[in-house]
C-alpha positions as CSV (number, residue, x, y, z in Angstrom):
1,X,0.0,0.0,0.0
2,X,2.9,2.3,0.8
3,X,4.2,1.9,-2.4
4,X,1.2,3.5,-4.3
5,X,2.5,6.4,-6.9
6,X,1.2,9.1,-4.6
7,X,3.1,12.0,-3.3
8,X,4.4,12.1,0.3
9,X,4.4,7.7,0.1
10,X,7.4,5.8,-0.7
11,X,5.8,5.2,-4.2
12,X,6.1,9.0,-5.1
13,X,9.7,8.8,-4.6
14,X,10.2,6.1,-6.8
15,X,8.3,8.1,-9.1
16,X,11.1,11.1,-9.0
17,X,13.5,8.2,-9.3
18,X,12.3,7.1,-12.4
19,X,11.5,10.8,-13.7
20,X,15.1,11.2,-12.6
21,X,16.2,8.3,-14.2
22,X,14.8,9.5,-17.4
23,X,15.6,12.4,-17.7
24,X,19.0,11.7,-16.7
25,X,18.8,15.2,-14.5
26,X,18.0,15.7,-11.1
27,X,14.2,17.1,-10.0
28,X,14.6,20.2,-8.4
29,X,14.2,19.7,-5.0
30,X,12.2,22.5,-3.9
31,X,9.7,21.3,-6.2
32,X,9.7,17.8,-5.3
33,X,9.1,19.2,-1.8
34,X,6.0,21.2,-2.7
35,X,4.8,18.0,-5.0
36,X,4.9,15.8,-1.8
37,X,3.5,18.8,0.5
38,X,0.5,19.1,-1.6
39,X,0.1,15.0,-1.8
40,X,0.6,14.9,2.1
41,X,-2.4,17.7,2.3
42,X,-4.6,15.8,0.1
43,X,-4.2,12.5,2.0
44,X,-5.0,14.5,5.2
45,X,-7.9,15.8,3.8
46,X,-8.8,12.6,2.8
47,X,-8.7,11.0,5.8
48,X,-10.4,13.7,7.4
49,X,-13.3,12.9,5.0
50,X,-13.5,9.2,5.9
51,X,-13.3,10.2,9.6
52,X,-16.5,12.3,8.9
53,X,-18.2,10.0,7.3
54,X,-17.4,7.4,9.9
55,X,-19.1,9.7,12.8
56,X,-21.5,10.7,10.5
57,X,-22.7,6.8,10.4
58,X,-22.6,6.2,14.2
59,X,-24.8,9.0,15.1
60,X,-27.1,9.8,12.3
């Protein structure tokens, strides 16, 4: 599961590696930051959904 192609997982760093690979340059890495930033927010948000959702079933 970890190794999923989303940003801020393991599998979104492979995903630079192979980019990197490619291209045979390096990603810069203020930008690979802010790529795994945004994936780390989304996930958040994501579980913050589920989490609603959850409650939402217990009580309603």
């Amino acid at each position: 599961m970890n190794l999923l192609p989303l940003p801020a997982l393991d599998g979104g760093r492979l995903v630079f590696l192979i980019i990197e690979a490619i291209r045979r340059k390096r990603v810069d890495p203020e930008l690979e930051a802010k790529v795994h930033f945004a994936g780390l927010m989304l996930l958040m948000l994501l579980m913050v959904v589920v989490m609603f959702n959850d409650i939402k079933r217990i009580f309603m």
